[in-house]
N, C-alpha and C positions, 0 to 999 in steps of 0.2 A: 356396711356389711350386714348388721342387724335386721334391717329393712327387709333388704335381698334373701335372705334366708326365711323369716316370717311370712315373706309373701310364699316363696317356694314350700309352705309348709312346715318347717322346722319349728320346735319348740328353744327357745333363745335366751339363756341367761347371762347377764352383764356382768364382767366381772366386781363392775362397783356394787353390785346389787346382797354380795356375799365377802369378800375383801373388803379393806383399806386400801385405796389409790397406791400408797407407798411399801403395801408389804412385798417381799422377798417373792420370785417369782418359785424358790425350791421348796416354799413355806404354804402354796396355796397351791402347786402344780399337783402333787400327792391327792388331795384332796377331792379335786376335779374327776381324779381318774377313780378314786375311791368312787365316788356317788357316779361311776358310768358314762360320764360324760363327753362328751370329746371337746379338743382344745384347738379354737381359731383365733390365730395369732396373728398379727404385724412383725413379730421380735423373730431377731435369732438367738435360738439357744444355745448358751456354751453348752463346755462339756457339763457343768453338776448339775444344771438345769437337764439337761438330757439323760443325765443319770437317775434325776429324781424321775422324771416319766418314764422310762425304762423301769423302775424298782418297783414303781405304781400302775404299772403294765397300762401306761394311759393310752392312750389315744390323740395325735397331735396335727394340725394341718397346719402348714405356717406359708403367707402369702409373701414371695420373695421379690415381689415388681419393684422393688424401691420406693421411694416416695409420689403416690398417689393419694388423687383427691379421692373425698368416699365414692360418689359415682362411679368413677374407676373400677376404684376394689368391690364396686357390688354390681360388675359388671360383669368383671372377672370371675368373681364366685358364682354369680346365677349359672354362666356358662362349664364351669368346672363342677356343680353340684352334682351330675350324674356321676361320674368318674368319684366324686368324692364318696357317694353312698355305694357303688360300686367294694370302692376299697373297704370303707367298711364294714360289709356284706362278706367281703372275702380274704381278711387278710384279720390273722390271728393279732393279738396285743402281743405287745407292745409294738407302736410303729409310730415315728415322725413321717409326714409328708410334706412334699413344698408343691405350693402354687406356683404358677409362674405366671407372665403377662398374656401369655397365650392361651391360658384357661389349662394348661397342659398341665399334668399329676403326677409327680418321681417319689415311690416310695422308698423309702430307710426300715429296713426291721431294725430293732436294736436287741 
């Protein structure tokens, strides 16, 4: 996914680049949305995960195909990237979004 996004232009920070592999996902989500940034995910969030990006009026796209190889999933997001910048262009914080296989985009306000 990293790939696919760099080439499309985006500026792309890893989470290992700033985290520990194993901290808390409600302990580094705040964070993310603090400094601006928007959140692309593999995971689904429970609910306090989604409470904490809601509190942090983050910003969240979370890819929901199941298990896919990386070509896959940056196949998917090349094609979903309009729509993704789209949403963020036009839709206030706090919001989760899902990917799907189709490239297709279901916002959640929260």
């Amino acid at each position: 996914m990293r790939d696919a996004l760099k080439e499309a232009g985006a500026r792309v920070q890893m989470h290992r680049q700033h985290f520990k592999e194993d901290e808390e996902d409600i302990d580094w989500l705040p964070t993310i949305a603090a400094r601006g940034w928007v959140i692309l995910s593999k995971d689904q969030y429970n609910y306090l995960e989604r409470l904490a990006i809601k509190n942090a009026k983050g910003r969240a796209f979370l890819l929901v195909s199941g298990n896919l190889l990386g070509p896959e999933q940056a196949s998917i997001i090349r094609k979903a990237l309009p729509e993704m910048l789209r949403t963020l262009d036009l839709t206030e914080r706090p919001f989760i979004a899902k990917i799907y296989r189709d490239a297709s985009v279901n916002l959640t306000k929260l």
